[in-house]
TORLUMLO-294761 format. One record per residue (C-alpha): x, y, z; residue in one letter. Coordinates in nm, 4 decimals. Example, Ala and Ser with C-alpha at 12.3 -4.5 7.8 and 13.67 -1.06 7.14 Angstrom:
<pt <1.2300; -0.4500; 0.7800>; A>
<pt <1.3670; -0.1060; 0.7140>; S>
//
This chain:
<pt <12.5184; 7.5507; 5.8755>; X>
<pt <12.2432; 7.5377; 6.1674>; X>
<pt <12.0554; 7.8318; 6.0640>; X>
<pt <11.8283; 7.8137; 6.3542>; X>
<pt <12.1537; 7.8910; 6.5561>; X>
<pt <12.2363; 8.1788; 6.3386>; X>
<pt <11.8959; 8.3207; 6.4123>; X>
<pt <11.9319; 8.3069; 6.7922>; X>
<pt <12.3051; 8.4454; 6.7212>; X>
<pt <12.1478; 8.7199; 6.5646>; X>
<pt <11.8564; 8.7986; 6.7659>; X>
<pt <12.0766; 8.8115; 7.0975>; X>
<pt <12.3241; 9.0610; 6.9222>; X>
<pt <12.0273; 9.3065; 6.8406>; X>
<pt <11.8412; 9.2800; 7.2284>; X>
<pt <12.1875; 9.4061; 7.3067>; X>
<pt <12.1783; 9.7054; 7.0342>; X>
<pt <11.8153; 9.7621; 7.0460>; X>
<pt <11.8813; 9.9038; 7.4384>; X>
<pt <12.0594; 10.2352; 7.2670>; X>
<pt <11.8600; 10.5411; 7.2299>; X>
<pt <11.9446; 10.5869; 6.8627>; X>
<pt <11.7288; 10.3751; 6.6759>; X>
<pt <11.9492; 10.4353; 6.3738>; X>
<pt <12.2793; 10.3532; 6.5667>; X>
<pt <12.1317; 10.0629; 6.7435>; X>
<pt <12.1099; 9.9027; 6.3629>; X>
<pt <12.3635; 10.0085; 6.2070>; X>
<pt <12.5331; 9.8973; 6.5447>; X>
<pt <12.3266; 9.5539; 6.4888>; X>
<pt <12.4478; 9.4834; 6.1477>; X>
<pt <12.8357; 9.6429; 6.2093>; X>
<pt <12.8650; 9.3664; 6.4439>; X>
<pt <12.7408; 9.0998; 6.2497>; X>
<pt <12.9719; 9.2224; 5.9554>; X>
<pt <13.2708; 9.2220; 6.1358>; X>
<pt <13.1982; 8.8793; 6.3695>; X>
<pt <13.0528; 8.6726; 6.1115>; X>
<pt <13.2115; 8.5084; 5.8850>; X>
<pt <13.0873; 8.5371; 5.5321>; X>
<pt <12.9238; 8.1613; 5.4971>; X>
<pt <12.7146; 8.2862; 5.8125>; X>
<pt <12.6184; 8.5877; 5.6299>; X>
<pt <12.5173; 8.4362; 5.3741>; X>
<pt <12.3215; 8.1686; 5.4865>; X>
<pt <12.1344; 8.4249; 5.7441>; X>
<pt <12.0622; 8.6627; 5.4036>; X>
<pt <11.9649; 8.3109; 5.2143>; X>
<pt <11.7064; 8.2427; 5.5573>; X>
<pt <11.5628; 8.5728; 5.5021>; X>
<pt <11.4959; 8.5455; 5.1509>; X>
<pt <11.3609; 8.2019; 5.1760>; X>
<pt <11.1122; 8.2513; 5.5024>; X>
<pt <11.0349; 8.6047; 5.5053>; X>
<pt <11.2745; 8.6173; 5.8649>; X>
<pt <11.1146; 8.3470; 6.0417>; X>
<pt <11.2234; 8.3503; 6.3708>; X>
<pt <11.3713; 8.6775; 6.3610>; X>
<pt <11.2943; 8.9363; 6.6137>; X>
<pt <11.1284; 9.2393; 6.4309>; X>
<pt <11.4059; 9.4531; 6.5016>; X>
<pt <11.6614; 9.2162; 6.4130>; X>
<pt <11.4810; 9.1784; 6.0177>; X>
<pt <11.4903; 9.5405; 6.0512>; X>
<pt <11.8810; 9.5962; 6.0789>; X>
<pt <11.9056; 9.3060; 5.8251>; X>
<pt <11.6790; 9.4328; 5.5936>; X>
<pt <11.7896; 9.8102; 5.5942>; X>
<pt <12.1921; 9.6928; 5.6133>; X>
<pt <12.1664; 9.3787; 5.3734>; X>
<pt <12.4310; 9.5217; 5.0860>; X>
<pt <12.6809; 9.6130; 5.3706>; X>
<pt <12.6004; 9.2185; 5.5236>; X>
<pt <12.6612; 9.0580; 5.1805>; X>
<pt <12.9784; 8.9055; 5.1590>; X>
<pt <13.2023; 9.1445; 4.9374>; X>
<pt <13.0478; 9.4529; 5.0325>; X>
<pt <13.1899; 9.7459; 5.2125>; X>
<pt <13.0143; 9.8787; 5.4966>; X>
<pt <12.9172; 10.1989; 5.5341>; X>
<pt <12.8238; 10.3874; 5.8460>; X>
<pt <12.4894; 10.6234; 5.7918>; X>
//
């Protein structure tokens, strides 16, 4: 899996998301998204990148949504709307 693709994936779904007024919605938004789209290999390796580089490459808002949404991104998990 090319996780420098998965990073650019990610970052372009959060520029979207980080538009909305809500800064709470526009993560939750951010990681919904990458829930539902993804599938769970992606996820995975994306939460492996973070763990392993601290993010790199990761717009600070994208490591934001990952970081605050990361049990509803791990594969198995149920996500939950705040």
């Amino acid at each position: 899996m090319n996780v420098e693709h998965l990073v650019s994936m990610a970052n372009q779904i959060a520029s979207f998301y980080k538009a909305y007024p809500d800064r709470v919605e526009a993560l939750s938004s951010t990681a919904r998204w990458i829930r539902r789209a993804w599938d769970p290999r992606m996820r995975t390796a994306l939460l492996q990148h973070v763990d392993s580089t601290g993010g790199e490459g990761l717009d600070p808002f994208t490591l934001e949504a990952i970081q605050t949404y990361r049990k509803d991104l791990t594969p198995g998990d149920t996500f939950v709307r705040p």
